[in-house]
C-alpha positions in Angstrom: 90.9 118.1 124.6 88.3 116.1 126.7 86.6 116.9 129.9 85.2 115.1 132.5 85.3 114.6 136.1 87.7 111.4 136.1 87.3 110.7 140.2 87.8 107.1 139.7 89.8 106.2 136.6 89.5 103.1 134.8 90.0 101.4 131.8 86.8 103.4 130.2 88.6 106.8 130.4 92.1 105.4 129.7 90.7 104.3 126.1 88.6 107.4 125.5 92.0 109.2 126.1 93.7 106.8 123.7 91.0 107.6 121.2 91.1 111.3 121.5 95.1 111.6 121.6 94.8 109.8 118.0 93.2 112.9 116.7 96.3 115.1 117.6 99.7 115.3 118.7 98.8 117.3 122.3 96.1 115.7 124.8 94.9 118.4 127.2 92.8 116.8 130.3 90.1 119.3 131.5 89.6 117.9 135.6 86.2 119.4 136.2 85.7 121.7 139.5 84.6 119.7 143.2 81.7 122.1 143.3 80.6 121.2 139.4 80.1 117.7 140.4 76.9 116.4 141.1 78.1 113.3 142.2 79.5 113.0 145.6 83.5 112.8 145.2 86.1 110.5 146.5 88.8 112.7 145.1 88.7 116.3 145.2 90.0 118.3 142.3 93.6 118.5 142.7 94.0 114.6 143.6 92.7 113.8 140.5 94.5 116.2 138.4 97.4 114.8 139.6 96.3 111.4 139.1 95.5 112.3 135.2 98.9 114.2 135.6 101.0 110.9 135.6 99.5 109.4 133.1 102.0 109.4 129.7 99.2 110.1 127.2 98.3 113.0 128.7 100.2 116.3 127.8 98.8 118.7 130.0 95.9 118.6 132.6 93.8 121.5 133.2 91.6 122.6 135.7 88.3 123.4 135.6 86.9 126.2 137.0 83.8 127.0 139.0 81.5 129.1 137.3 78.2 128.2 135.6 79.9 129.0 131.9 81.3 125.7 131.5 82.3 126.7 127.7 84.2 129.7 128.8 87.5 126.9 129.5 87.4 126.9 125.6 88.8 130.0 125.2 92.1 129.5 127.7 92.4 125.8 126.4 92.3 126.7 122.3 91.8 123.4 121.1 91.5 122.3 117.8 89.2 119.2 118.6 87.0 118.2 121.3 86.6 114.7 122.0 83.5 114.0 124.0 82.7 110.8 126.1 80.3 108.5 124.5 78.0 108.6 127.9 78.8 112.2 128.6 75.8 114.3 129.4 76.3 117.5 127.2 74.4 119.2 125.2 76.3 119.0 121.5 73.9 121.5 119.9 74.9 124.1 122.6 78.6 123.6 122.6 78.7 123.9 118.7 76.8 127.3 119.0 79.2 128.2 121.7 82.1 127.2 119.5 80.4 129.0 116.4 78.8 132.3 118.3 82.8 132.8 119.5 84.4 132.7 116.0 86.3 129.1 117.3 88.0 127.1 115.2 87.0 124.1 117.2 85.5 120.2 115.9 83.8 118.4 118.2 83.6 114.2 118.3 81.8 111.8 120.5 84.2 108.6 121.1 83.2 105.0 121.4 82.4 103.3 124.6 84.8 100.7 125.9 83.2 97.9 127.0 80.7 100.1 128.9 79.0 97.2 130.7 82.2 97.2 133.2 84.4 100.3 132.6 81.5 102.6 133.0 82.4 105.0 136.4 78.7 104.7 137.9 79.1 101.2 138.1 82.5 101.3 139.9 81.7 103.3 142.5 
């Protein structure tokens, strides 16, 4: 599973989703909620699920919901790993705890950037 916002996709998040579908045979795409964002959106959320949606590495896209518990998507989802974002701002420590205080049979790893002086979605926009 990964996570993120994805408004603009780019060759960035099309390797970090090549890197986290070699980890598995299933590639769930959490799209996060419009009014999670703190960045002002081009997309809103159902655009860019189905943006993700056509995508043939990705199995199944998921969206994210709106409430401040943004671990609680864990427990529809039920992955086995969690692939984070190299830049992603999350807190590890507090997801593992999450994943632990739940009884979750979860691993979490952070991928590696893709040339993230150009494919880096700040920039792009």
């Amino acid at each position: 599973m990964v996570a993120g916002t994805f408004d603009i996709v780019h060759p960035g998040h099309l390797h970090f989703f090549e890197q986290a579908k070699q980890y598995g045979d299933h590639l769930s795409v959490v799209v996060a909620h419009d009014d999670r964002s703190q960045k002002r959106l081009k997309f809103n959320q159902q655009e860019r699920c189905w943006g993700l949606g056509v995508l043939s590495m990705v199995d199944t896209v998921v969206k994210g919901n709106d409430t401040n518990d943004i671990f609680s998507i864990l427990q529809m989802v039920e992955p086995h790993i969690i692939c984070l974002g190299y830049d992603q701002k999350i807190d590890e420590k507090e997801l593992v705890q999450y994943i632990e205080k739940n009884g979750l049979d979860i691993k979490v790893v952070r991928c590696k950037a893709h040339l993230p002086e150009l494919f880096k979605s700040s920039l792009l926009k």
